[in-house]
C-alpha positions in Angstrom: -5.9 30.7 -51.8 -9.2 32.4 -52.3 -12.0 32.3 -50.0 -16.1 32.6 -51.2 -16.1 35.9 -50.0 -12.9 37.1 -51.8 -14.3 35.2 -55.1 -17.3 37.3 -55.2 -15.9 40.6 -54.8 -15.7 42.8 -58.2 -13.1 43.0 -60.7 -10.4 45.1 -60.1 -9.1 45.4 -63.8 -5.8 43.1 -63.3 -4.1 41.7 -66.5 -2.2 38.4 -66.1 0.7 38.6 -68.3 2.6 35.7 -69.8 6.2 35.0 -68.7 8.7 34.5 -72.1 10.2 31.2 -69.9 6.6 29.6 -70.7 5.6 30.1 -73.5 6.3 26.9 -75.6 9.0 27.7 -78.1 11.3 25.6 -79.6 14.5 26.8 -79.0 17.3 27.7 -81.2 19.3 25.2 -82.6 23.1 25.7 -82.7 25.4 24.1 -85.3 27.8 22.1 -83.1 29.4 18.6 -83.3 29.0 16.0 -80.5 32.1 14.2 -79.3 32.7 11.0 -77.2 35.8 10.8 -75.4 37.6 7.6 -75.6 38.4 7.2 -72.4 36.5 9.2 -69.5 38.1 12.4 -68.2 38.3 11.8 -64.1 36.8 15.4 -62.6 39.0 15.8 -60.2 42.7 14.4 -60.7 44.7 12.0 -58.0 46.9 13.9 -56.2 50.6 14.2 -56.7 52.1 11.6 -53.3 55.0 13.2 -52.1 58.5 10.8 -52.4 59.3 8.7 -49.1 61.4 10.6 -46.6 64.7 8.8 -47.6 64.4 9.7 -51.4 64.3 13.5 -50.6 67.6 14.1 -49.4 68.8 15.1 -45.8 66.3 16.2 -43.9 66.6 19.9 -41.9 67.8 19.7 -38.4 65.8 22.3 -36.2 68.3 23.0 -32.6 66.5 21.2 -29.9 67.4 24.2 -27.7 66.1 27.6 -29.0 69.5 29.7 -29.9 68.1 32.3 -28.0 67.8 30.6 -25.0 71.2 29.5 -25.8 72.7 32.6 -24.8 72.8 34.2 -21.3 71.8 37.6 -21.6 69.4 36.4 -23.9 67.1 34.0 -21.2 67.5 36.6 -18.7 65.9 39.2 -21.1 62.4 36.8 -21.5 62.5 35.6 -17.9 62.7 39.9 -17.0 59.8 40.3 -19.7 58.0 37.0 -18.2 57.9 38.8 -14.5 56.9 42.2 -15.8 54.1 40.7 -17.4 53.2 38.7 -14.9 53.2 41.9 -11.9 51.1 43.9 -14.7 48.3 40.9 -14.8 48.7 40.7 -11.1 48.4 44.8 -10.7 45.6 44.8 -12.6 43.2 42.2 -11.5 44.1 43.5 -8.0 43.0 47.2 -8.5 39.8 46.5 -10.6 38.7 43.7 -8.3 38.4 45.6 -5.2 36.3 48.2 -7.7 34.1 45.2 -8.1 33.9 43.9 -4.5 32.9 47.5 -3.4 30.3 48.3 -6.4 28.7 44.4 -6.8 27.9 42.3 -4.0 28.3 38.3 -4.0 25.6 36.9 -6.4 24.4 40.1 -8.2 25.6 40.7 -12.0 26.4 43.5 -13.7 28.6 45.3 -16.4 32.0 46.6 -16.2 31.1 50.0 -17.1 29.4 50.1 -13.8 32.8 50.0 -11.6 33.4 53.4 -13.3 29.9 55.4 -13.0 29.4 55.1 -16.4 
């Protein structure tokens, strides 16, 4: 929008140019054929329904019981790896929470990089 003041002002030498999208030409006429379907085409077509369970055969049988807690050796392999992990968490939250107690008193936040001087 244009105020009275801008309206008065000289002109500048601008050239308003005519876009080819509107001008009003006819536009070009292609030798083609129209055809009406019969019936209508659906867009999207109804999905294939899987067969009822007892029409596709015997189903797989998954062990209730993993097999590899099945074996000895086996469970006391992951119950060794479940206590290692478990002291590492524990070992870790321990040493860098006593950085934090030191470094940040109750009620005052901050950034990790802080419990290392950095």
């Amino acid at each position: 929008m244009s105020t009275p003041e801008q309206d008065n002002r000289e002109d500048r030498g601008g050239e308003v140019l005519p876009f080819p999208d509107r001008q009003h030409t006819e536009p070009a006429v292609l030798d083609a054929e129209l055809v009406e379907p019969d019936q209508p085409v659906p867009v999207d077509p109804r999905p294939v329904e899987p067969a009822p369970a007892w029409r596709r055969g015997e189903p797989t049988r998954h062990p209730i019981v993993a097999p590899w807690l099945r074996a000895r050796e086996s469970r006391r392999a992951a119950g060794r790896w479940a206590l290692q992990f478990v002291w590492h968490q524990l070992a870790y939250h321990r040493s860098t929470s006593s950085c934090w107690a030191r470094t940040h008193p109750p009620g005052r936040c901050a950034s990790p990089a802080a419990c290392s001087g950095g």
